[in-house]
MARNUDREN-36554 format. One record per residue (C-alpha): residue number from 1; x, y, z. Coordinates in steps of 0.5 Angstrom, whole numbers, m for minus. Layout:
# MARNUDREN-36554
+-----+-------+-------+-------+
| num |    xx |    yy |    zz |
+-----+-------+-------+-------+
| NUM |     X |     Y |     Z |
...
+-----+-------+-------+-------+
# end
This chain:
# MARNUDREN-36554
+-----+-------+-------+-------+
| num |    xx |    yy |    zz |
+-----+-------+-------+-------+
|   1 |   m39 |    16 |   m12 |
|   2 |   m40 |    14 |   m18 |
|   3 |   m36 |    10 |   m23 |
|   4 |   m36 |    15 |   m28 |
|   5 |   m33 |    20 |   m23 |
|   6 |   m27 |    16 |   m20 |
|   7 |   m25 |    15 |   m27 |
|   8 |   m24 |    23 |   m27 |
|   9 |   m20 |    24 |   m21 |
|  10 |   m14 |    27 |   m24 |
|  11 |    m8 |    22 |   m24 |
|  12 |    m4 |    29 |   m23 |
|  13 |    m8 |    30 |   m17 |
|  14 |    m8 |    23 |   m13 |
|  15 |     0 |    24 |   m15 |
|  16 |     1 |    29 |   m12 |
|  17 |    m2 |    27 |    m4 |
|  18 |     3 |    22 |    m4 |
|  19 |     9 |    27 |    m5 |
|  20 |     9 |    25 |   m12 |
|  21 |    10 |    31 |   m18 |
|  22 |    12 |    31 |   m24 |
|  23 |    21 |    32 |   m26 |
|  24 |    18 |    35 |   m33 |
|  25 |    12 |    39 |   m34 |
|  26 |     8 |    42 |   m39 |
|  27 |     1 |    45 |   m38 |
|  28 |    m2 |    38 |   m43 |
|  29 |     2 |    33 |   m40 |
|  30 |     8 |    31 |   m34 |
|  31 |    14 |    26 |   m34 |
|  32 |    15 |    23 |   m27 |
|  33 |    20 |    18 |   m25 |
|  34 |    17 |    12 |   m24 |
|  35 |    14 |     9 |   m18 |
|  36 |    14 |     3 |   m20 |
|  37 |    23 |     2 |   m20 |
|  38 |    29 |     7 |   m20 |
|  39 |    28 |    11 |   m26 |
|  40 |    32 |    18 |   m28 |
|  41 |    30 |    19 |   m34 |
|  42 |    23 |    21 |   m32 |
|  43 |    19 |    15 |   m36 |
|  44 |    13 |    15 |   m35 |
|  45 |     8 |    20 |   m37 |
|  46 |     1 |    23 |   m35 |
|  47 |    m3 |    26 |   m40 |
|  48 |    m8 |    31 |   m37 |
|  49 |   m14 |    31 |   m41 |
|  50 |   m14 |    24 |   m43 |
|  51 |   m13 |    24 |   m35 |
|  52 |    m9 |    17 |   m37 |
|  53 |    m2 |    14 |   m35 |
|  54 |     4 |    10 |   m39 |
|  55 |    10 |     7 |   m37 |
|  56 |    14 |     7 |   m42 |
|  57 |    20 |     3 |   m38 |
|  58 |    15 |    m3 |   m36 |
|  59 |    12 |    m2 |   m43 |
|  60 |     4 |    m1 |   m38 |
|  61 |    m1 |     4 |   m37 |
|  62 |    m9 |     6 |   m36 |
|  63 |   m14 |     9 |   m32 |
|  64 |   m12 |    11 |   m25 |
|  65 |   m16 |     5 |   m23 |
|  66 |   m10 |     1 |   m26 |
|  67 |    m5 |     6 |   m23 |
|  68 |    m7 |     4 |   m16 |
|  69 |    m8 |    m3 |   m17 |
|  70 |    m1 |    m3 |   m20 |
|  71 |     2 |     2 |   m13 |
|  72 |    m2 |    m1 |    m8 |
|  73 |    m2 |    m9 |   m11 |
|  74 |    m8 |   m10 |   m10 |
|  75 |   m16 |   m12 |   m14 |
|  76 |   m20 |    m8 |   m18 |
|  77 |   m25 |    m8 |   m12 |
|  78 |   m20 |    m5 |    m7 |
|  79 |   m17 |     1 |   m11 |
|  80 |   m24 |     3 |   m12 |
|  81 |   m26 |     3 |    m6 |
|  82 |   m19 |     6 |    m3 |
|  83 |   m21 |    12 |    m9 |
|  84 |   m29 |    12 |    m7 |
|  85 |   m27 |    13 |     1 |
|  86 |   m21 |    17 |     0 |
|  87 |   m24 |    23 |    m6 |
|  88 |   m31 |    23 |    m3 |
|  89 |   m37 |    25 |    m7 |
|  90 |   m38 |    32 |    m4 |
|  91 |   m31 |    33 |    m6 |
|  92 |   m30 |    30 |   m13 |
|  93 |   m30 |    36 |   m16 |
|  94 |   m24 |    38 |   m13 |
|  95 |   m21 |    32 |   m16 |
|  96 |   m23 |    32 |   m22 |
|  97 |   m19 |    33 |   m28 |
|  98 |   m19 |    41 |   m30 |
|  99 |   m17 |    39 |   m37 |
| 100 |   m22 |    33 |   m39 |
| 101 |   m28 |    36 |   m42 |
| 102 |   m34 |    32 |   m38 |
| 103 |   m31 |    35 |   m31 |
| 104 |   m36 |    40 |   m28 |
| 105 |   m30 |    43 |   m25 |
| 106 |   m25 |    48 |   m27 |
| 107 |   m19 |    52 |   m24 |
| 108 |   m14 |    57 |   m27 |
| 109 |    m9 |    54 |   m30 |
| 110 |    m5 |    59 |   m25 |
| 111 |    m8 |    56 |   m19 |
| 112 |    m6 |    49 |   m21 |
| 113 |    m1 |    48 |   m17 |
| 114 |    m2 |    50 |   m11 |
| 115 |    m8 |    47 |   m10 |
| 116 |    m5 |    40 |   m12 |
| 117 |     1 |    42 |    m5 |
| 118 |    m6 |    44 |    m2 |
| 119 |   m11 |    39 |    m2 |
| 120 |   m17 |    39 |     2 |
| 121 |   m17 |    32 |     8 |
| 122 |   m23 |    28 |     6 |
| 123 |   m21 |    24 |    12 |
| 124 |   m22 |    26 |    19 |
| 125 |   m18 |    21 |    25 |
| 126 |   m23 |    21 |    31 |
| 127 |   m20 |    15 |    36 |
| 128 |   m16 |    10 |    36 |
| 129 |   m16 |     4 |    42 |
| 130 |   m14 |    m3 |    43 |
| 131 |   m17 |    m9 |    39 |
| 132 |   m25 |   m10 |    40 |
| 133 |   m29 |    m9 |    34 |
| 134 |   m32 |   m16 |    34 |
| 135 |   m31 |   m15 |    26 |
| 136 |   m24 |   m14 |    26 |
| 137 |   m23 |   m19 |    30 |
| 138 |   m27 |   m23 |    25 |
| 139 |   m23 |   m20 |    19 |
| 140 |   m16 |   m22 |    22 |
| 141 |   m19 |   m29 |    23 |
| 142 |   m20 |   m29 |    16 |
| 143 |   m13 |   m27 |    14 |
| 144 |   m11 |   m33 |    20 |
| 145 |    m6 |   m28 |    23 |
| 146 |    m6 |   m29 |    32 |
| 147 |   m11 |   m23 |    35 |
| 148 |    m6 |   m23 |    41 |
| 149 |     1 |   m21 |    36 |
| 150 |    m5 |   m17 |    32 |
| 151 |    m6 |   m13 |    39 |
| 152 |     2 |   m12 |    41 |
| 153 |     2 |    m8 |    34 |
| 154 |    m4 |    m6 |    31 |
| 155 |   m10 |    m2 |    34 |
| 156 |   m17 |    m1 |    32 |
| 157 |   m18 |     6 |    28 |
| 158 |   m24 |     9 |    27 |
| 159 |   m25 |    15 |    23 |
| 160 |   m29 |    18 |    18 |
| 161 |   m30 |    21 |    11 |
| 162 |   m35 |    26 |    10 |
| 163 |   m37 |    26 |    16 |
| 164 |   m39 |    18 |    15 |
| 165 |   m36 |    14 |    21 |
| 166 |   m31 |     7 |    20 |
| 167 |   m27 |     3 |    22 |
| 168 |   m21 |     0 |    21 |
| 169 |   m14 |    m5 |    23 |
| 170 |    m9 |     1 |    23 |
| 171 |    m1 |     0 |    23 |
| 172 |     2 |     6 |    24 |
| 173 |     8 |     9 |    21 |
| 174 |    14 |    12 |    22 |
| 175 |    10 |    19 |    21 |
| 176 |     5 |    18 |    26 |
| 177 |     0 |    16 |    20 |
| 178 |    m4 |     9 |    19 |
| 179 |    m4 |     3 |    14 |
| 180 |   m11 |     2 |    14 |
| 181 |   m15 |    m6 |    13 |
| 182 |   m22 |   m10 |    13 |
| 183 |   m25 |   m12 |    10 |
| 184 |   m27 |    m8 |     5 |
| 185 |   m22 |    m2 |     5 |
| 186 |   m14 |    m2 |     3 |
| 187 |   m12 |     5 |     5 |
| 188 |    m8 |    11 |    10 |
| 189 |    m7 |    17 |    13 |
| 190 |    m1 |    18 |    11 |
| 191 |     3 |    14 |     7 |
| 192 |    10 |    12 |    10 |
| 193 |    15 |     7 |    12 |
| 194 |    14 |     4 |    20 |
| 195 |    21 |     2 |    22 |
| 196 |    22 |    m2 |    28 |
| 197 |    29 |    m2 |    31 |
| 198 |    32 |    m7 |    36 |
| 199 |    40 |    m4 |    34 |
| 200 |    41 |   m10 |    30 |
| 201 |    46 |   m11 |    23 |
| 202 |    41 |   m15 |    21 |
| 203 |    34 |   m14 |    18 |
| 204 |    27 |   m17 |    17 |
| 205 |    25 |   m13 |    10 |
| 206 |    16 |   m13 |     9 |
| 207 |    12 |    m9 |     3 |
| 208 |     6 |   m10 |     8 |
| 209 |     4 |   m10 |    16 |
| 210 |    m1 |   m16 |    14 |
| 211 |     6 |   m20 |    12 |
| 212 |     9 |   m18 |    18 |
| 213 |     3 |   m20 |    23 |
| 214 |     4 |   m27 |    18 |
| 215 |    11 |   m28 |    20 |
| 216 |    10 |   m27 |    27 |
| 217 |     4 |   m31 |    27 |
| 218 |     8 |   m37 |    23 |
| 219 |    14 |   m36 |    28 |
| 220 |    10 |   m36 |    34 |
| 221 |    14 |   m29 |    36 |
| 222 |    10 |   m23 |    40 |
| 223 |    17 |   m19 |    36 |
| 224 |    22 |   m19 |    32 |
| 225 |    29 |   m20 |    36 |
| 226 |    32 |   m17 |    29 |
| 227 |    30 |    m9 |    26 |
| 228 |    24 |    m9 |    22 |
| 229 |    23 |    m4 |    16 |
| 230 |    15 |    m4 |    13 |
| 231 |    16 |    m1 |     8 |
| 232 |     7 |    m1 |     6 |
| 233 |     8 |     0 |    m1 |
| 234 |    15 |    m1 |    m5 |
| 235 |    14 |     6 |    m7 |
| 236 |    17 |     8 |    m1 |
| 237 |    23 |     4 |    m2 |
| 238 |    27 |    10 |    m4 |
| 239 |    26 |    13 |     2 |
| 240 |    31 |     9 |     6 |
| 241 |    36 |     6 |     1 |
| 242 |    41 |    10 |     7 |
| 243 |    38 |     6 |    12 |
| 244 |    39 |    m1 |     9 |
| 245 |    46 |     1 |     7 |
| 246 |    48 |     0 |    14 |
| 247 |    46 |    m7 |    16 |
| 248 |    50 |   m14 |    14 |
| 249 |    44 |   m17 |    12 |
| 250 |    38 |   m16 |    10 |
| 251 |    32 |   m21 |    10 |
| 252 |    27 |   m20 |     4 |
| 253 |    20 |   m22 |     5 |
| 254 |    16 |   m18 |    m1 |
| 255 |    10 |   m20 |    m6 |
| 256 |    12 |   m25 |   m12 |
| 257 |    11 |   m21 |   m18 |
| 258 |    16 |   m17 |   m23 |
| 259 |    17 |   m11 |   m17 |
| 260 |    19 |   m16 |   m13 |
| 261 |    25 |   m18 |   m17 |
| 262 |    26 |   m10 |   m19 |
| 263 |    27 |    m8 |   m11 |
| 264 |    31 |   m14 |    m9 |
| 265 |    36 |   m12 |   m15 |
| 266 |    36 |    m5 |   m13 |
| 267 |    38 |    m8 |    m6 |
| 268 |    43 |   m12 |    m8 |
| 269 |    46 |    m5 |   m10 |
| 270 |    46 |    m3 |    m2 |
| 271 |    47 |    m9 |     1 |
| 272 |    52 |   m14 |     0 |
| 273 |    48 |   m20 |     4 |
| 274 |    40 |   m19 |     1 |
| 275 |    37 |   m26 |     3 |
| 276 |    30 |   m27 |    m1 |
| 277 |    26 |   m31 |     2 |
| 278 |    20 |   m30 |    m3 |
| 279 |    22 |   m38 |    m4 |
| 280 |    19 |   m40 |     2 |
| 281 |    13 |   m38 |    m2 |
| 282 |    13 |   m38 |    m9 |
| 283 |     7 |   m41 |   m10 |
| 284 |     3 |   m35 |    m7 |
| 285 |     2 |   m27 |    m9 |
| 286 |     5 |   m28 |    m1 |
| 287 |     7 |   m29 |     6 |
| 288 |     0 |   m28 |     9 |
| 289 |    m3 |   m32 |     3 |
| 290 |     1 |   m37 |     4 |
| 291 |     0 |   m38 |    11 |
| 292 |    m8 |   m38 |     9 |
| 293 |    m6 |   m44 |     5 |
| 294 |    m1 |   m48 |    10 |
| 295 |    m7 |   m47 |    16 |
| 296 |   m11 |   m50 |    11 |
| 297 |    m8 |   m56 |     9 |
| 298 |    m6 |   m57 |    16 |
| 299 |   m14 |   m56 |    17 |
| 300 |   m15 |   m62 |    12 |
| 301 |   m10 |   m67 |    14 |
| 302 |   m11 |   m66 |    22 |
| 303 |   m20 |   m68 |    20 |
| 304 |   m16 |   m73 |    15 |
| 305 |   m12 |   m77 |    21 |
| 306 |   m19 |   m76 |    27 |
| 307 |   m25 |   m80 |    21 |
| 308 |   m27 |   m73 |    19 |
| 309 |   m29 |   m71 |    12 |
| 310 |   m25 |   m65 |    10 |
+-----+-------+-------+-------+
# end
């Protein structure tokens, strides 16, 4: 899939098949709440032909490629690949902007709508199985997390799009979809929260799976003796401000950036003990990069103590 033709993936449409539609619409532009952080006042704006968004609360916008970065946190490489498998070339003319000029698809303004509540699956579940694929299993070795914990609560998922067959660790969620990662692909089925529940007051709160393999391999621990709640993206935080409110506490353990400080706030304001534990890592973007560095220097100082060069 060309570059030229994610870039035209309508911002309106990849929205929609996460649930999200705009509070104000009009047939050149829509206002939407923010995903980013708590927004009643719908200010963030997608223009349709321009095929281009901008938030005007966090003053930041750009194409959808930055929109999915900025959603999913992670690099240019990874949203273009998450775009590619997820809107597959056969298909990219449904998902084309109808209102930018250089598209070769175009639909009636009247059908519009129900082809954005419709859309059309570009991804097929085909099997899902234990732990096996030696490049998984190498992958997880890269992220340092323990294959054991990673075959207690992940599992090999193989699917396909445009009848291309892959693979992937998926974490399912709560819906029964899953959180897709290797090497070379950030994705899902569905996009969800997964919540663990052991009855506790207290819960251990994670933005991705990979953050909670990590806590897990850090702590030596097969599962949690408290609840989790994986949120796998921060924009599913608003889906569980009623379950949060039902806990003592809340230990957070979530990307150091700015939607960082944004969530915690918001938690704040449900809960009265909310712990952020994004100081144990400060240094890095989060738990499971700091583990990579920890193994690394603990790597260092053990050649270090035997003779060995590092």
């Amino acid at each position: 899939m060309a570059l030229q033709e994610i870039k035209q993936i309508s911002i309106r449409k990849y929205l929609a098949d996460l649930g999200i539609y705009p509070a104000k619409d009009s047939s050149r532009y829509g206002m939407y709440n923010s995903p980013f952080r708590e927004d009643h006042n719908a200010s963030m704006k997608v223009d349709y032909p321009k095929n281009l968004w901008m938030d005007f609360g966090a003053n930041e916008g750009g194409t959808l490629i930055d929109l999915v970065m900025r959603m999913e946190h992670c690099s240019l490489h990874e949203a273009i690949t998450t775009l590619e498998r997820k809107y597959s070339c056969a298909d990219a003319g449904t998902y084309q902007n109808a209102d930018t000029p250089t598209s070769n698809f175009s639909f009636h303004r009247k059908n519009a709508d129900s082809d954005l509540k419709s859309p059309k699956p570009s991804m097929t579940l085909l099997n899902v199985q234990p732990i096996s694929n030696p490049a998984l299993i190498e992958y997880l070795h890269e992220r340092l997390i323990s294959i054991n914990i990673a075959r207690i609560h992940c599992s090999e998922v193989h699917y396909s799009v445009n009848d291309k067959p892959y693979y992937a660790v998926g974490f399912q969620n709560d819906k029964g979809g899953y959180e897709l990662r290797s090497k070379y692909f950030k994705g899902c089925t569905s996009k969800d929260i997964t919540s663990l529940k052991r009855n506790n007051d207290h819960c251990l709160l994670f933005e991705g799976f990979m953050d909670y393999l990590s806590f897990l391999t850090i702590k030596k621990l097969q599962n949690s003796p408290v609840d989790v709640i994986v949120l796998n993206s921060l924009t599913n935080l608003p889906k569980v401000k009623n379950t949060f409110a039902s806990y003592k506490s809340i230990s957070a353990f979530l990307d150091n950036d700015q939607a960082r400080k944004r969530a915690v706030r918001e938690l704040e304001s449900i809960c009265k003990d909310v712990i952020d534990h994004s100081f144990l890592y400060s240094k890095y973007k989060d738990l499971n990069e700091y583990l990579c560095h920890k193994q690394q220097i603990q790597h260092q100082d053990l050649k270090k103590r035997s003779g060995l060069k590092p």
